[in-house]
C-alpha positions as CSV (number, residue, x, y, z in Angstrom):
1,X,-34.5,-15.8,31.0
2,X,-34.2,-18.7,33.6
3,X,-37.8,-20.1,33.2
4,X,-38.5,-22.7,31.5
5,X,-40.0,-23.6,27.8
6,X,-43.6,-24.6,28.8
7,X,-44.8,-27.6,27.0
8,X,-46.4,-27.8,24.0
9,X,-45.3,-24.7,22.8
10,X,-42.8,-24.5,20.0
11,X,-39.4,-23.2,20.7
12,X,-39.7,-20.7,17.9
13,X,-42.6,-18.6,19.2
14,X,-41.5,-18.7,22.7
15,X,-38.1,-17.1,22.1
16,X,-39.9,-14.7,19.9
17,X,-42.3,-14.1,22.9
18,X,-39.6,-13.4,25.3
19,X,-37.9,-10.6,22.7
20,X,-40.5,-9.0,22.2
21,X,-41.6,-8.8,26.1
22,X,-37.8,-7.5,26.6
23,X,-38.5,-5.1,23.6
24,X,-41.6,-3.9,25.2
25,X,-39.7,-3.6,28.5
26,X,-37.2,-1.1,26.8
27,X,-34.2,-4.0,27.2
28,X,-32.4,-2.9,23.8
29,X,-32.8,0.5,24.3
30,X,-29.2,2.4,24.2
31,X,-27.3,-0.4,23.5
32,X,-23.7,-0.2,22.5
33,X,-23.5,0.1,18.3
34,X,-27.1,1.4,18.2
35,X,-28.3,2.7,14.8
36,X,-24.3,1.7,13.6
37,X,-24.1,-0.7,10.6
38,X,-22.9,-3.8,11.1
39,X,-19.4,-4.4,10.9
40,X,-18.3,-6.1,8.2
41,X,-21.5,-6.3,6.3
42,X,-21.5,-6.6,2.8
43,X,-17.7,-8.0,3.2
44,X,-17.3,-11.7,2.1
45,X,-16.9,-14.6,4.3
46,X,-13.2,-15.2,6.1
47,X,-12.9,-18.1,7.9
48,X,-9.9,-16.3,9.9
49,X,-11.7,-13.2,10.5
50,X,-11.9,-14.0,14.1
51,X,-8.3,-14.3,14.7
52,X,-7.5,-11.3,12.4
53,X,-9.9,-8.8,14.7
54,X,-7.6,-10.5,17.6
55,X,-4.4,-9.0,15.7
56,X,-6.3,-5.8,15.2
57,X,-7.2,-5.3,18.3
58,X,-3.8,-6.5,19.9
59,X,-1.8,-4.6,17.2
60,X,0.0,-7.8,16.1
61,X,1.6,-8.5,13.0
62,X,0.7,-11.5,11.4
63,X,4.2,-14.3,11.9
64,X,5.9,-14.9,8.4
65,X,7.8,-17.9,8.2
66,X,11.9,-17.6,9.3
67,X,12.8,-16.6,5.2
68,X,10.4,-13.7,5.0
69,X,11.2,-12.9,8.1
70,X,14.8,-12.5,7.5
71,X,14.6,-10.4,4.1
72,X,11.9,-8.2,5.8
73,X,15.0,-7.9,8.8
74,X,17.4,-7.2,5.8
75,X,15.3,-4.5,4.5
76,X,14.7,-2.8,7.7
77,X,18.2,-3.1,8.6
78,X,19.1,-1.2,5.5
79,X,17.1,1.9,6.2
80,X,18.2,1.7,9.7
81,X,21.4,2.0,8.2
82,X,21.2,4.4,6.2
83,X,19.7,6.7,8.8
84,X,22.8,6.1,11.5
85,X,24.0,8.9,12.4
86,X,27.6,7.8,11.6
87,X,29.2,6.0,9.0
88,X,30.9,3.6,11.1
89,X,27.9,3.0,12.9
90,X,26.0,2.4,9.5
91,X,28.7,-0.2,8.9
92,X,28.5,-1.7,11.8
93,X,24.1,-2.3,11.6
94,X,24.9,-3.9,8.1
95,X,27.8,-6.1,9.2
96,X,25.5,-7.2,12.2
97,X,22.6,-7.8,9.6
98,X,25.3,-9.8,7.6
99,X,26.0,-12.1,10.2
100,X,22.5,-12.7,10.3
101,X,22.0,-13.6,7.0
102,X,25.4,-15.9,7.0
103,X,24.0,-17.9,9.9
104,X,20.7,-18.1,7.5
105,X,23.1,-20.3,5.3
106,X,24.1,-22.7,7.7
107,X,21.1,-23.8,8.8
108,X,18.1,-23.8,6.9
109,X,15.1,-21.4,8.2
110,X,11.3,-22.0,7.8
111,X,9.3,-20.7,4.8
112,X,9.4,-20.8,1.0
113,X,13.4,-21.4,-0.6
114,X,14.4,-17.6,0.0
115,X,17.9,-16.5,-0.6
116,X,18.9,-13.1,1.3
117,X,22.0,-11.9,-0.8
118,X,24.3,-10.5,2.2
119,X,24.1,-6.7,1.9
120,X,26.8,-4.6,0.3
121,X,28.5,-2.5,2.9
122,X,30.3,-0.2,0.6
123,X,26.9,0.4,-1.2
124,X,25.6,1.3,1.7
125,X,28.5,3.1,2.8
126,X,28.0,5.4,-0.5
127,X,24.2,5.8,-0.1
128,X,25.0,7.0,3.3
129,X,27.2,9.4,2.7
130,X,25.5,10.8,-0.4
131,X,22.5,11.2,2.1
132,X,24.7,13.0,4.8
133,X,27.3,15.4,2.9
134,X,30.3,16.7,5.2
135,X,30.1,20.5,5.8
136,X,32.9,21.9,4.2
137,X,35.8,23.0,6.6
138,X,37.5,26.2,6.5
139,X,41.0,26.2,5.7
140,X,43.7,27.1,9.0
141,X,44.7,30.4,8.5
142,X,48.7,30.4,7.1
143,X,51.4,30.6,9.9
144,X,53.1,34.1,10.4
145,X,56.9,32.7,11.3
146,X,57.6,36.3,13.0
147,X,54.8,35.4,15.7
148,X,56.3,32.7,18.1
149,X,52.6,32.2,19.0
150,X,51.8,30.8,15.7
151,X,55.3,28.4,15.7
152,X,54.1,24.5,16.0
153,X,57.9,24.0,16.7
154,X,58.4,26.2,19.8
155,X,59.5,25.2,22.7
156,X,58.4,25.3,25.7
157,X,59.9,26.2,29.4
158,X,60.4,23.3,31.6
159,X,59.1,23.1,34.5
160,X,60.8,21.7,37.7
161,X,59.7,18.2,39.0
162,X,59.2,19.6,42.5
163,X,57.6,22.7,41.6
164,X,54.7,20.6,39.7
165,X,54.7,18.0,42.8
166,X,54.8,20.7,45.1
167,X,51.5,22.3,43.2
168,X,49.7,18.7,43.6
């Protein structure tokens, strides 16, 4: 492909010459995508499909402006929360995700006029414990007061100063 177009002949027929001299040479045989259809035939035009086969391929998420961003944040923080493992710790990702939110007041974030309502901590409180019930415990056996084993109020023998320092 480094020679030159000869003169006098159009540009057309000589790049059609030169495929099909590369087709006669077996070039395009076993090409990648071979006998594959196009990809995204039949699809209509995007202007951005370039940049959204980029975030494909890079498994990026498309940016949404600081509002969205926050009430998608609020949303996730919420299931997050309501799949802690404890109930403080539950309160704790929604008071965090509150914060957030509060800050979202003060200063004004990028996007369409959003308005995160903070999130309920004692809804979420609820929802969480609905979701993760207590095991019922069983109830202490009762005391027999003829068994000094069983007395919470028994003493027990001192023990010399000297004889513990003496063990250390």
């Amino acid at each position: 492909m480094t020679e030159r177009k000869p003169l006098g002949v159009s540009f057309e027929s000589w790049i059609d010459r030169q495929i099909r001299e590369a087709a006669e040479r077996g070039e395009f045989d076993d090409l990648p995508g071979a006998g594959k259809p196009i990809p995204g035939q039949g699809k209509p035009y995007d202007e951005m499909w370039w940049i959204k086969q980029k975030m494909r391929a890079e498994n990026l998420s498309f940016p949404l402006p600081g509002t969205l961003a926050l009430r998608k944040e609020a949303e996730e923080a919420r299931a997050e929360a309501l799949g802690a493992r404890t109930e403080p710790e539950a309160r704790r990702i929604v008071e965090e995700m509150n914060d957030k939110i509060r800050d979202s007041y003060r200063r004004p974030l990028s996007g369409p006029p959003v308005v995160q309502p903070l999130i309920d901590v004692d809804e979420v409180a609820a929802e969480w414990r609905a979701l993760h019930p207590v095991a019922e415990k069983k109830p202490a056996p009762p005391e027999d007061p003829e068994n000094p084993k069983d007395r919470k109020d028994r003493k027990r023998p001192k023990r010399s100063f000297l004889r513990w320092f003496g063990r250390r």
